[in-house]
C-alpha positions in Angstrom: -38.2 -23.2 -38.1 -35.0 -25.2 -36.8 -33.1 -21.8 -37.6 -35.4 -19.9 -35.1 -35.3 -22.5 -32.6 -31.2 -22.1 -32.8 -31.1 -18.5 -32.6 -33.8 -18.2 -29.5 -31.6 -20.9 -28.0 -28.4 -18.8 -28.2 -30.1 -15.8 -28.0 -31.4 -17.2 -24.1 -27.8 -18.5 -23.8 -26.1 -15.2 -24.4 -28.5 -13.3 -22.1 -28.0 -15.6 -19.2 -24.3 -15.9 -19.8 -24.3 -11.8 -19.5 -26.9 -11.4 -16.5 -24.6 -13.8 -14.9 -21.0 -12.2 -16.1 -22.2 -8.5 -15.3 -25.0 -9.2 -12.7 -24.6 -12.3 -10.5 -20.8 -12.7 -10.6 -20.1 -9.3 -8.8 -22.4 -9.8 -6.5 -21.0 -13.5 -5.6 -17.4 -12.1 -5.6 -18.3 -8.9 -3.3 -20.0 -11.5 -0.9 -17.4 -13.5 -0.9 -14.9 -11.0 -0.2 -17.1 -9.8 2.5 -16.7 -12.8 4.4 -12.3 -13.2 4.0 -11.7 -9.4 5.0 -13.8 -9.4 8.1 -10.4 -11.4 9.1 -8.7 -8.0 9.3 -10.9 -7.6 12.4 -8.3 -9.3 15.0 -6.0 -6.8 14.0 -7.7 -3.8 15.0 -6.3 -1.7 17.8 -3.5 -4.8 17.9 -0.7 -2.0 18.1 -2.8 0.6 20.2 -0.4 3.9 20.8 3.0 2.0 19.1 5.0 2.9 16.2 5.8 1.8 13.0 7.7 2.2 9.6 6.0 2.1 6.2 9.0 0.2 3.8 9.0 2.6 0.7 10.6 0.5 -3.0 12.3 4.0 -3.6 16.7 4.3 -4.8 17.1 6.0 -1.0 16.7 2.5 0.9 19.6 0.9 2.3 19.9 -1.9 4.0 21.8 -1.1 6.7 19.3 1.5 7.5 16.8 -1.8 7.1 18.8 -3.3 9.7 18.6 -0.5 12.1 14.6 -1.2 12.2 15.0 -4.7 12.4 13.1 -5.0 16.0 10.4 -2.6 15.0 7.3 -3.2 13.3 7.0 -2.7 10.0 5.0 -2.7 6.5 6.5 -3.6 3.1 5.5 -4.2 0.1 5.9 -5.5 -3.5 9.6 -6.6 -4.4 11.1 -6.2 -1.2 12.3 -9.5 -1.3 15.0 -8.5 -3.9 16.7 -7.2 -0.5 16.9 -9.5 1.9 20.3 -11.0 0.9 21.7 -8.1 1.9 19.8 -7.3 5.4 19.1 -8.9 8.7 16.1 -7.1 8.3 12.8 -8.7 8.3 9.7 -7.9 6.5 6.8 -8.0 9.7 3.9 -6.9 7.8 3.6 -7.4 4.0 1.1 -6.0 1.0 -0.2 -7.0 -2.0 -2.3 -4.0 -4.1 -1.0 -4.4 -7.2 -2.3 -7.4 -9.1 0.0 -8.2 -11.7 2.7 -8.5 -8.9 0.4 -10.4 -7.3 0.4 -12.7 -10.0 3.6 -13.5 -10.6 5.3 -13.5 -6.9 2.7 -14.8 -5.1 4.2 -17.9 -3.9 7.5 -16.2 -3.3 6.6 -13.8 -1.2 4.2 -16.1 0.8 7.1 -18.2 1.7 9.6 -15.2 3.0 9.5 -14.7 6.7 6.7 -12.2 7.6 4.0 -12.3 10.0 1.3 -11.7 8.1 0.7 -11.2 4.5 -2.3 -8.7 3.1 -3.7 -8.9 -0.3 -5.8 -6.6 -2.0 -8.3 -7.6 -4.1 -10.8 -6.5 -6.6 -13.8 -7.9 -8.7 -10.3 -7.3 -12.1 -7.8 -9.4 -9.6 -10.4 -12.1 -7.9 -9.4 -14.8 -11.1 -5.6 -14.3 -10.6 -5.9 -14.4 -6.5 -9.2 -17.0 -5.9 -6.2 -19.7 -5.9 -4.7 -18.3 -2.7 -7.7 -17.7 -0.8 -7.3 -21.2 1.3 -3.9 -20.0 2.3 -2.6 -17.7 5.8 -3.3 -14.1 4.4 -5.7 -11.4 5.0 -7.6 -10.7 1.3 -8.7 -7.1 1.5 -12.0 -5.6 -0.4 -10.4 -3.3 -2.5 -12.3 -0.2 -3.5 -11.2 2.8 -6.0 -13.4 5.7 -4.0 -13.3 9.4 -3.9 -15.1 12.4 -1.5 -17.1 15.0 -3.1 -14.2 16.9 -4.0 -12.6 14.2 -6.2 -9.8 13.2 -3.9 -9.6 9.4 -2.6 -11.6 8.3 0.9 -9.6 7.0 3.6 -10.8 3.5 5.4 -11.9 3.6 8.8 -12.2 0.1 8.8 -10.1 -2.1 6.6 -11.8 -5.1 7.4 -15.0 -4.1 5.1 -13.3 -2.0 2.5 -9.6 -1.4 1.6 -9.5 2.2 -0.6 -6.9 2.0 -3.5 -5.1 5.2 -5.0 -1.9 5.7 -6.7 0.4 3.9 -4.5 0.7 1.1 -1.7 1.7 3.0 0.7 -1.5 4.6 1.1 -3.0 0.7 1.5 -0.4 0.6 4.6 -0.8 3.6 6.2 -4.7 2.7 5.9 -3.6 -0.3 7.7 -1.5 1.1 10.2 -4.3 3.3 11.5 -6.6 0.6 12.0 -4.1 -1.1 14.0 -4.0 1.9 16.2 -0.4 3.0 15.4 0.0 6.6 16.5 3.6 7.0 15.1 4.3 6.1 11.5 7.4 6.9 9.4 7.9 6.5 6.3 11.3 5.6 4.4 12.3 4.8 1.2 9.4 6.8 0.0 11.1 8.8 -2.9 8.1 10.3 -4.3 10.5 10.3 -7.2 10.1 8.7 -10.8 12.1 8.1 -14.1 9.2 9.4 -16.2 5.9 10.5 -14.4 2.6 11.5 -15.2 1.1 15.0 -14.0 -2.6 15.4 -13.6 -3.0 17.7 -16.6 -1.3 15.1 -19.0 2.0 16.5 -19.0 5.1 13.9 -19.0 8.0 14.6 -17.0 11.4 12.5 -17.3 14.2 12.6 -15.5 17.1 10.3 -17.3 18.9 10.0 -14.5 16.4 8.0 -12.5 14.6 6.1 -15.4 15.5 2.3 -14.6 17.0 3.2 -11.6 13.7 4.5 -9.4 13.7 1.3 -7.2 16.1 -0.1 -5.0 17.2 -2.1 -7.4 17.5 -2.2 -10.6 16.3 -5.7 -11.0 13.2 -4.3 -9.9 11.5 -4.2 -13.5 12.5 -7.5 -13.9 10.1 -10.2 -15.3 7.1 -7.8 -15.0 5.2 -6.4 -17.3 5.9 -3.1 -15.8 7.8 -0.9 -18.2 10.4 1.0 -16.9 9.2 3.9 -19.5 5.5 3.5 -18.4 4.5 6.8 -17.0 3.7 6.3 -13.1 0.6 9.0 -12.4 2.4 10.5 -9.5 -0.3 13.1 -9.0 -2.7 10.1 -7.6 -0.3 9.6 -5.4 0.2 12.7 -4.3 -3.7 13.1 -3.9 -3.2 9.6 -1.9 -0.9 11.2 0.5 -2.9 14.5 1.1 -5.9 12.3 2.1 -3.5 10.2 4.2 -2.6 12.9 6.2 -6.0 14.7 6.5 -7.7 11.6 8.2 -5.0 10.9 10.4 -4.4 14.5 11.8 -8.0 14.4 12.4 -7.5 11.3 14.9 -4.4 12.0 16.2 -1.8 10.0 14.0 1.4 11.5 13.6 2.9 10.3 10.3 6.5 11.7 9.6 8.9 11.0 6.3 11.9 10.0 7.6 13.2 9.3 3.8 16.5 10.8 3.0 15.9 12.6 0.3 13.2 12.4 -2.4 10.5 14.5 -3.1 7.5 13.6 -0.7 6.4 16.9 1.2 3.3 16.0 2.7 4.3 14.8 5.8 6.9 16.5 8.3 10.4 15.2 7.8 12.6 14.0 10.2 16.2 13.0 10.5 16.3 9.3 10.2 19.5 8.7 12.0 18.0 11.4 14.7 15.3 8.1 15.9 18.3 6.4 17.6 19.9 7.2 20.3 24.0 6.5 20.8 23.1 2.9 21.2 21.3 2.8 18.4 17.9 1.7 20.0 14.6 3.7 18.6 13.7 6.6 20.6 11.7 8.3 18.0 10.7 12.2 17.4 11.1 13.1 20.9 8.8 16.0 21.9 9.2 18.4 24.4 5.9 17.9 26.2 6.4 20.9 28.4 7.2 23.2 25.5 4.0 22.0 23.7 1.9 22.4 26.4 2.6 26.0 27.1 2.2 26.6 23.5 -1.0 24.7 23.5 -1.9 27.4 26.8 -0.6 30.4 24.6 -3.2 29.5 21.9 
């Protein structure tokens, strides 16, 4: 009789414990996460009609061409701070998608000079990030979502749901459209990997970059992140494709202004050709008279 007592006891235990691990915890972690992204909402439309950069990790970034964006806004990401000894350059913007990074820089990248910190984060990541949430930052829901034809949704509003695929640029550029950016260029986004993954399983290295994808090559540095770990570069791609289908639709312009590397979803552009002689940001200048007579001759 005492056995059965004990095993009805632990038997209640263990079904509680699981309604509450797989039922009710979600549910208090999506409504909490409800409540810190609807903080995203002061920065819609903040940069109505402006332009930005999106900081890529990729070999290609320099820092002198960091310094030559110093005054305009931009988004960075991840290790960026391995940099800054070498740049005048400033992060403005800064994002968090990748947990484990998360994790272990935290507290290091909080305390580099930015204007505002975003952090992505999911029912896997709320243990590691629940810490920070007292702190000045703008916690994301993040979401892994796809259309109907199995490639990744694009946020309309960041400040309920933050869509996750591949890479953090695709976070920023998400970002960037919600703050009403209608110029974003990209740079130091190689689209270029040591050893990548394709979508039908097939492994692709390239010697010559493995170690040496990053900036840096301190980059892999205490994290977890093996240089030799396949990066699925296909999710990225998909990332970028439904980047660039959303924001044609509302009239984003989003150009690659990396030198070299591999990305070919966007439109390049010179980078050194968005500065004039003084070497103040001009942009992609259009010739509005040419495109409207085209726009007449269609």
């Amino acid at each position: 009789m005492t056995n059965l007592i004990k095993r009805l006891i632990n038997n209640t235990i263990s079904f509680w414990a699981w309604t509450f691990r797989k039922r009710v915890r979600p549910l208090l972690i999506n409504f909490r996460m409800r409540f810190l992204s609807t903080r995203a909402k002061q920065y819609q439309g903040k940069h109505n009609g402006e332009s930005c950069f999106i900081i890529g990790n990729g070999p290609s970034l320099t820092p002198e061409d960091l310094n030559k964006i110093k005054n305009q806004v931009s988004f960075s990401s991840n290790r960026i701070n391995l940099i800054l000894d070498k740049t005048a350059w400033r992060p403005y913007y800064y994002t968090f998608t990748d947990s484990l990074i998360a994790s272990k820089f935290f507290d290091q990248v909080y305390q580099m000079s930015k204007k505002k910190m975003f952090v992505a984060a999911s029912n896997t990541s709320y243990g590691s990030l629940k810490k920070h949430f007292g702190k000045d930052c703008v916690f994301l829901r993040s979401y892994y979502e796809k259309d109907e034809k199995g490639m990744p949704n694009f946020s309309h509003d960041v400040s309920k749901k933050l869509i996750q695929h591949g890479t953090v640029t695709f976070a920023n550029i998400q970002l960037a459209s919600y703050m009403g950016f209608k110029n974003i260029y990209l740079l130091g986004v190689d689209h270029n990997f040591g050893i990548s993954k394709q979508k039908d399983g097939k492994i692709e290295l390239n010697e010559y970059l493995l170690g040496n994808d990053h900036f840096d090559e301190k980059y892999y540095n205490t994290v977890e992140h093996k240089k030799n770990t396949p990066v699925n570069i296909y999710e990225m791609t998909e990332a970028y494709l439904s980047a660039k289908k959303y924001c044609d639709e509302i009239g984003v312009k989003i150009y690659n202004a990396t030198r070299g590397g591999k990305l070919e979803v966007f439109p390049r552009v010179n980078f050194d050709e968005l500065f004039n002689e003084n070497g103040e940001f001009v942009g992609v200048q259009v010739d509005f008279e040419k495109e409207n007579n085209l726009h007449k001759a269609l």
